[in-house]
Structure formats: structure tokens, C-alpha cells
GUKEVO-644384 format. One record per residue (C-alpha): residue in three letters; y, z negated, x. Coordinates in steps of 0.5 Angstrom, whole numbers, plus 500, padded with zeros to 3 digits. Example, Ala and Ser with C-alpha at 12.3 -4.5 7.8 and 13.67 -1.06 7.14 Angstrom:
REM residues 2
ALA491484525
SER498486527
//
This chain:
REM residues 301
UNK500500500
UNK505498506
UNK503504509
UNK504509504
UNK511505502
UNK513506509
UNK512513509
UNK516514502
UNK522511505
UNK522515511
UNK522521507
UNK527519503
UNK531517509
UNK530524512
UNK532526505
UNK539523505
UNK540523512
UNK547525513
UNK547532517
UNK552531523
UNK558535523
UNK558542525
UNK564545528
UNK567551528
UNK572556533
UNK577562533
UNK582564536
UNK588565531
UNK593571534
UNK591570541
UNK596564540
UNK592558538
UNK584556538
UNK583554530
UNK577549530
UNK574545523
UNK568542521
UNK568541514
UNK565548513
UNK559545510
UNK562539506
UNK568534507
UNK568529512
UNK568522510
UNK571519517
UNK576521521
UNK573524527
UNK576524534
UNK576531536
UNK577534544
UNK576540547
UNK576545554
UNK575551556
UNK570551563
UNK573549569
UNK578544565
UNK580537563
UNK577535557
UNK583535552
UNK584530545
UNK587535539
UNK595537540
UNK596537531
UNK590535528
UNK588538521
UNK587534514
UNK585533507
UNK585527502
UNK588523510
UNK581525512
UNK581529519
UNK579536518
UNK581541524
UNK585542529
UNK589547533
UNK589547541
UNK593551545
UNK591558547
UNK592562554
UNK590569554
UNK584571557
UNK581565556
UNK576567551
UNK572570556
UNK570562558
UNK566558554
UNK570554549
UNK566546549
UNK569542543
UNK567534542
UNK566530535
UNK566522536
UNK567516531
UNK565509533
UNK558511537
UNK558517535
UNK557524539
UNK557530537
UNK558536543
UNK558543542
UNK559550546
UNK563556544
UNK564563546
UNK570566544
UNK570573547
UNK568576539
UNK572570534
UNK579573534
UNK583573528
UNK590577528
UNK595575523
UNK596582518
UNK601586520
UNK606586516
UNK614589514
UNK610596510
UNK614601509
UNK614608505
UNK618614507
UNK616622505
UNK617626510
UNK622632512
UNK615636514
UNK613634506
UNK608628507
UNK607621506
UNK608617512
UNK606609512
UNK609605517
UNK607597519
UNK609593525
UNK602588528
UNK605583533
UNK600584538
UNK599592539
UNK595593545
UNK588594544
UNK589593537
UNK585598532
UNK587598524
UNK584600518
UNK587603512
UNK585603505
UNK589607499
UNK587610493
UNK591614488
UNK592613481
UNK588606481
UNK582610483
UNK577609487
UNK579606495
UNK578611500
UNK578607508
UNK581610514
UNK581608522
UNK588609526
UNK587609533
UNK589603538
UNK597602538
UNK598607533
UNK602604527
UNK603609522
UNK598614517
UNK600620514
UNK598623508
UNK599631507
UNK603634502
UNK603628496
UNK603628488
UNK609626486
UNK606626479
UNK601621482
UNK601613485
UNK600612492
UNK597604495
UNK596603501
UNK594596505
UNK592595513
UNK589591516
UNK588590524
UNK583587530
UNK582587537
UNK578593539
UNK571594544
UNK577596550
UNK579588550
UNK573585547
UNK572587540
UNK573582534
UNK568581530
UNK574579524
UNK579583522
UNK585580519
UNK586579512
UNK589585508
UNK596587508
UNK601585502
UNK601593499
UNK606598498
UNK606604493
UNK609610492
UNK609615487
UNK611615479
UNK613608476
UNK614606483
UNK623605484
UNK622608492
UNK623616493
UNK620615485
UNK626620481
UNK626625486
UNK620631486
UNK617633492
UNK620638495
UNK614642496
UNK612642489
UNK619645487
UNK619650492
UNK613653493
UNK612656487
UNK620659488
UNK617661495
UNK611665493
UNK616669486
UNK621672490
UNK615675496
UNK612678490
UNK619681487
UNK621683495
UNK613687496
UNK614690489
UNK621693490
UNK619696496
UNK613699494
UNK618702490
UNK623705494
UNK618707498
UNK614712494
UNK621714490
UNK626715496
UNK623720500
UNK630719504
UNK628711505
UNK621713507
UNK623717513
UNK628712515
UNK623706515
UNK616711516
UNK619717520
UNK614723521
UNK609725527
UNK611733528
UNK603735529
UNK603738536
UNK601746537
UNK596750541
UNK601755544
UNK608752544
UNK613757543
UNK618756548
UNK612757553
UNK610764549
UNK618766549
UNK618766556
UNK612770557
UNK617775553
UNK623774557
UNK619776564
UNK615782562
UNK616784570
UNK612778572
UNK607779566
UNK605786569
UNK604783576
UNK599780574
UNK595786572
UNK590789577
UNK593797580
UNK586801581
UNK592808583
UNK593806590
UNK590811596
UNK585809601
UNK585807608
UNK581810613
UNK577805617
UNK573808623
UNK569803627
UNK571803635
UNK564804639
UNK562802645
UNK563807652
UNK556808653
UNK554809645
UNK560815647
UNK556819652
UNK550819649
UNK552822643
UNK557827647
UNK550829651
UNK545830645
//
């Protein structure tokens, strides 16, 4: 019976026993390391809290964090670059220890970038401009959907702090938020930071929302007066003969024997009949000279 009994109050005490605190860090803007521990459940002391990153002296929390009076948190101060250390943080109360060791190189939370603003182009688009405090190695992502239809996401390289939209609908509503986090160049984040507030534009919005896009206006105009201009000169050019010469002029289809060629042969008879052969010429006698010897012998036959 007492053993059974003993075996009941162990389970019922590992049942209620309380679960230690369990801390957790992150790096806030690369300003400050936020660390809390009553993710799981509200403590119900006040701890002691202290931390340090490798190669440094243990510090007590600069401004704690609370509750109800009840210690929740605290944020320390932040170097940059210390994030590539181990982070060690410490919880006590009375007799009470807890330690734990961090690694903050992927837990960083920048603040969401703020001042958005909508501007429509003089090349007729839609461009959206923010401003993120920290912009080195800092990727964002933009999320916009027209006439609340469904969010379309779109990543923006490092450093750039703005998005274009090609050739917007003034007929139409455009909402844009953003968000950022540190990029793989610089130990990419594992979070982003919240949302941005929106910004909107288009039809029932008081921003460039009474004027029409001038594209919308003038390309139609465009494409009715280059109709008109082809058409008219089409017409002048199978109506006007005179036009047609002027703006197409005639090739003059070139001659087998050009007449200033054969006018010259007719100027130059004499030099014509040169060319003739004359078979009336008397021929010239050719006699053959022998040699001295030869003579003689023919002389004595």
C-alpha cells in the first residue's frame, strides 16, 4: 500500500511540477537583443536576469521587461556584428538557476519600413517609394492587390527602396504594403519584419485619384490620328500623279544601245568605213634570196 501510494505522489508531482522558464532571444534593428521568458506561461517570480556574448563579462538586465509587477523580459544593448557569437543568458531566483545558450546570427527583426508614398510617373507608371533605416543587405518584399482581389508577392533586391507598377488603371485600386529582413550577404534573418501601414491609390483614394491616367487618355488619340495620317496619304498618292512623282520618282528603265552611242557612229562615217577590210590592194612581189653555192649549181645545169 505504501508503495503504491509513493508511486502515485511521484506521478502526481511530476504532473504539477513546474517547467523551468525558458528564455528567448532576438536581435531588435540591430539596436538592441530582446529576450523574454513567458512565451509558455506568465511567471510567478521575479527573476534575476543577466547575459553576455563569448569573450565577455556576465551583465544584469539594463531595463527589464513586465507584467502585472512581474518580470517578463529585457533588452540589452547591442554591438553590431556581435550576432556571430554565442549569446548566453541566465535566469535566477533564491537557489534557482537557469542558463541557456543562444545563437543569434539568423534571429534578427528589423522595424518595418516606414514613410510609403505613391507617385504616377511621367513614364506612366506607379511607383512606390518607402524608407527602411537600415538598407545594407537588406531584402524586401512587396505584396499589392488591385480592387481587393487577391495579393500578389513580389521580392525587391538589396538596397532598393522602391517598386514600379507598368501602366496602372485609373479605373482601378491599388494597396501596397512592404516588408524587409537581412539578406544571405549578411546572415540572412529567419524573420521578417511586421508589415508596413498601406498606402493606396487609385479610385476612391484622395491621391492623383480625380486625374486619369494620361495614357489612358492619349493612346487611343495616338492610334486615331495615325489611322487618319495613312489614310490620307494613300489617297493623295493614287489621286495626285504629280505627289506620287515628287515622293516616289520614276526609275527610267535603262537601253541596250543608248542612242548617244549610236549618234555617234552616224557623226563618224569615215571612221565607220576604216574598219572595213579593202581586198582591191595589189600584191607585193616576194622572191626568196639563195645562197651562192645553190646559184652556181643552177647556173651550170
Amino acid at each position: 500500500m505504501s508503495t503504491s501510494l509513493l508511486v502515485f505522489l511521484c506521478l502526481i508531482g511530476h504532473v504539477f511540477a513546474k517547467k523551468p522558464p525558458d528564455v528567448d532571444c532576438l536581435v531588435v534593428h540591430l539596436q538592441h537583443v530582446h529576450c523574454s521568458w513567458n512565451q509558455q506561461e506568465a511567471p510567478e517570480v521575479n527573476y534575476t536576469f543577466s547575459s553576455w556574448f563569448h569573450h565577455e563579462n556576465e551583465n544584469e538586465c539594463a531595463t527589464y521587461l513586465s507584467e502585472n509587477g512581474i518580470n517578463t523580459g529585457c533588452n540589452q544593448p547591442y554591438e553590431e556584428t556581435k550576432r556571430f557569437t554565442s549569446f548566453y543568458t541566465k535566469l535566477a531566483h533564491g537557489n534557482e538557476t537557469f542558463r541557456k545558450t543562444h545563437e543569434l546570427k539568423s534571429k534578427v527583426k528589423l522595424n518595418p519600413p516606414s514613410n510609403l508614398t505613391v507617385k504616377n510617373g511621367s513614364d506612366f507608371n506607379l511607383w512606390f517609394y518607402w524608407n527602411q533605416t537600415k538598407s545594407h543587405c537588406v531584402e524586401s518584399e512587396v505584396v499589392y492587390k488591385i480592387n481587393d482581389r487577391t495579393e500578389q508577392r513580389f521580392p525587391v533586391s538589396d538596397g532598393v527602396q522602391n517598386y514600379c507598377i507598368n501602366l496602372p488603371s485609373s479605373s482601378s485600386r491599388y494597396e501596397l504594403r512592404v516588408r524587409s529582413r537581412l539578406d544571405s550577404s549578411c546572415g540572412q534573418s529567419i524573420f521578417w519584419s511586421d508589415w508596413s501601414e498601406p498606402v493606396v491609390w487609385g479610385s476612391n483614394n484622395g491621391t492623383d485619384t480625380n486625374q486619369p491616367s494620361p495614357m489612358s487618355v492619349w493612346t487611343p488619340v495616338l492610334y486615331v490620328v495615325g489611322a487618319l495620317t495613312l489614310i490620307l496619304l494613300v489617297i493623295i498618292l493614287l489621286h495626285h500623279e504629280r505627289f506620287r512623282i515628287i515622293i516616289i520618282p520614276v526609275i527610267p528603265k535603262p537601253s541596250l544601245i543608248p542612242q548617244d552611242i549610236e549618234g555617234w557612229f552616224h557623226s563618224s562615217k569615215g571612221l565607220k568605213e576604216s574598219f572595213k577590210a579593202n581586198y582591191n590592194e595589189r600584191a607585193c612581189p616576194v622572191q626568196k634570196k639563195l645562197p651562192s653555192e645553190s646559184r652556181a649549181t643552177i647556173m651550170t645545169s
